[in-house]
N, C-alpha and C positions, 0 to 999 in steps of 0.2 A: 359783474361777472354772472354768467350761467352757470349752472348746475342743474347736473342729470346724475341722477340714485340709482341703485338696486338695492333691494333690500333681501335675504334669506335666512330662515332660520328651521331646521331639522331635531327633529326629536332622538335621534341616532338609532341606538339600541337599547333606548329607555322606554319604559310603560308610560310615558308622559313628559310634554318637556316644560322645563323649570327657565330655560330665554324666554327674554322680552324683545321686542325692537319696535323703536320708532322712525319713521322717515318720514318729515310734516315739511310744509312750508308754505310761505304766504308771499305779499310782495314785497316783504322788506328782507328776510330771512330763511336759511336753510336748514334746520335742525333733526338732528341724527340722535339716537338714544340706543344703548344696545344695554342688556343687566339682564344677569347670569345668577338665578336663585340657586341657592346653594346647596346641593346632593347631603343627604342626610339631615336636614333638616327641615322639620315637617314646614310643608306651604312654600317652598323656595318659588312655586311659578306665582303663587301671591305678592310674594316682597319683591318679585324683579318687574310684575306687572304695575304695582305700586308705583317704585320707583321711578322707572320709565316714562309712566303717563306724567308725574307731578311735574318731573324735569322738563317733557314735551311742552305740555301746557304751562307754564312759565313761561319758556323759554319765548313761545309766538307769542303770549302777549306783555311780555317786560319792553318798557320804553326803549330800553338800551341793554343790550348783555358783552360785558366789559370780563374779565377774570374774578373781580370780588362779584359782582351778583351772580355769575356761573357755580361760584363756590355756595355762596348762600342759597340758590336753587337746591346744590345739592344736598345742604343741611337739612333741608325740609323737608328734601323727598324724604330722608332717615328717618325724619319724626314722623312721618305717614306711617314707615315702616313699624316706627316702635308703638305707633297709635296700632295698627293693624295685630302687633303681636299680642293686646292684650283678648283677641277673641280665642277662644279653649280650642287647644290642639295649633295655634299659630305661635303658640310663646317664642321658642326657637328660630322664627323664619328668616333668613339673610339674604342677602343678594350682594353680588358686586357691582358697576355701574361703569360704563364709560360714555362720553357727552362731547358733540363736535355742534357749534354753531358759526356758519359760515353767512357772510352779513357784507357788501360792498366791497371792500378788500379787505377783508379781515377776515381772518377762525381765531376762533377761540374754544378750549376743550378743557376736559376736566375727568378726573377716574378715581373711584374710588376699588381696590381690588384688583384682579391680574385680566380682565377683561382688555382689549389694546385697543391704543390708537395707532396707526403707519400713514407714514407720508411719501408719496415719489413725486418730485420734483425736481427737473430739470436730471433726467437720468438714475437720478440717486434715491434710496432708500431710507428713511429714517422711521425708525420710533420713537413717539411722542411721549407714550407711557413709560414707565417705570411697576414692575408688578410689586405691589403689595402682598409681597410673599417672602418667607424661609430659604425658599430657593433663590428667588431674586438679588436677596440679601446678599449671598453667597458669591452670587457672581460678582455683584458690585465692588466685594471684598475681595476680589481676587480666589476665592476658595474652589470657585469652579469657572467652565471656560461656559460662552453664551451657548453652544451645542449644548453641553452638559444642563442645561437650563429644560431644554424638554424632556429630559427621561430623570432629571435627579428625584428620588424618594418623599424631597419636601414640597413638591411642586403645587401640591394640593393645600398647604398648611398656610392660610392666608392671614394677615399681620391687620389688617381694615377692610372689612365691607361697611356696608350700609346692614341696620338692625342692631346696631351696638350704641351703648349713649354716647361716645365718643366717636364722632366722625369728623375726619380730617382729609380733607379729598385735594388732591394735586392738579394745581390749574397750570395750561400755556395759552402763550398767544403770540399769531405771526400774521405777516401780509401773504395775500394771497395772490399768485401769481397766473394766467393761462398756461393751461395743460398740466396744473397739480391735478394729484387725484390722493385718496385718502379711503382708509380701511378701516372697518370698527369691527372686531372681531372677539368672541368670546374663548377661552381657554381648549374648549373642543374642536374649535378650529385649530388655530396655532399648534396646537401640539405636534401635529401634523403635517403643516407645511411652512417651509422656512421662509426665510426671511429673503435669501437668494431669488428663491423661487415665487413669490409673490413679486418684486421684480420685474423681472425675466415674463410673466404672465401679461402683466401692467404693460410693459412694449410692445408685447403684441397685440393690444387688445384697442380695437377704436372706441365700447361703447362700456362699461361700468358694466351690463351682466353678461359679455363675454370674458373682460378679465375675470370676475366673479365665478364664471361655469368652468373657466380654465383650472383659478384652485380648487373649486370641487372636485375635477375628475383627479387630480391629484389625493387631496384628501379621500378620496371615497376607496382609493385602491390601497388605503392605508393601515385604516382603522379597522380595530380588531370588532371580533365578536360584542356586542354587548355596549357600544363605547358610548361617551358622552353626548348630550346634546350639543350642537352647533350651529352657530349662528355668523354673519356675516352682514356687512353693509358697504356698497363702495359708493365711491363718488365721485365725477368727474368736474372739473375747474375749467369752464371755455370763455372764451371772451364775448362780451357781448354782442350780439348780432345788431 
């Protein structure tokens, strides 16, 4: 398979921004990093850049990346992170993460936090992720509907990142098909634009930074005053030439 990236990420209406992203690859492998350091707490652009890079750099030179080694990448990006926190003024630092490596016919992906994965395939939309959140919780349980999911109150109140001694990060893995394409996107994104309409953009879009610039101008006539950083990563799935 082929693969062709875009990669974007914006500081929004912040003094600085706290995403990371990676888009590497070699000639075995495609690997995708995107980690969202965490607003209030001091160094978030430290532990997302931590993050990111360990996970990247694994990922190109691990012999094979299966679901268990995807996981354990990401155990060790954490211990970066909690190695990183013991410098003065980083104790706090977090990030979320999400991880897409696409390899022969296979992806394989992994998240820790509300950072996403999406996938369009063959018309259809799906989410790969699952958010490690309060809100998330909610919907799964029936307590709220998936719309209610962008504006409910706990949306922010996350259940695992990366920076905690405990890290438990959730792995998939599928075949890969001609003309999948896939989304890594951080919570400033998403909030913003739906799941429809990412989509609806993806059909119309021949190369990964037209679907990409399509949800920008969405997102950008959205977000308010002041709003999160936002980050993005697409990818397109073609056959080989």
């Amino acid at each position: 398979m082929n693969m062709t990236t875009y990669a974007y990420t914006n500081q929004g209406g912040r003094d600085h921004n706290e995403d990371s992203i990676r888009a590497n690859w070699d000639e075995r492998r495609t690997v995708l990093v995107l980690a969202d350091g965490l607003g209030g707490h001091g160094g978030g652009e430290r532990a997302s850049a931590l993050a990111a890079e360990a996970v990247c750099t694994q990922c190109l030179s691990s012999p094979t990346v299966d679901e268990a080694a995807l996981a354990e990448m990401v155990r060790q990006a954490n211990q970066a992170v909690l190695e990183g926190q013991r410098e003065p003024g980083l104790e706090e630092m977090r990030t979320t993460l999400v991880a897409l490596c696409l390899e022969g016919e296979q992806a394989t992906w992994a998240h820790v936090g509300d950072s996403r994965l999406y996938r369009v395939s063959q018309g259809e939309i799906t989410q790969l992720t699952k958010d490690h959140s309060v809100t998330y919780r909610k919907y799964l349980g029936g307590e709220i509907t998936r719309m209610d999911v962008y504006h409910d109150d706990d949306r922010s109140s996350l259940l695992r990142v990366l920076g905690r001694e405990s890290c438990t990060p959730e792995t998939g893995s599928d075949t890969l098909h001609p003309g999948d394409a896939f989304l890594l996107c951080s919570d400033g994104f998403w909030e913003y634009v739906y799941q429809e309409e990412i989509l609806a953009d993806r059909l119309k879009s021949a190369l990964p930074e037209q679907w990409a610039q399509r949800m920008l101008l969405r997102h950008i006539r959205r977000t308010p005053e002041g709003n999160d950083n936002f980050s993005l990563i697409t990818v397109f799935v073609e056959e080989e030439v």
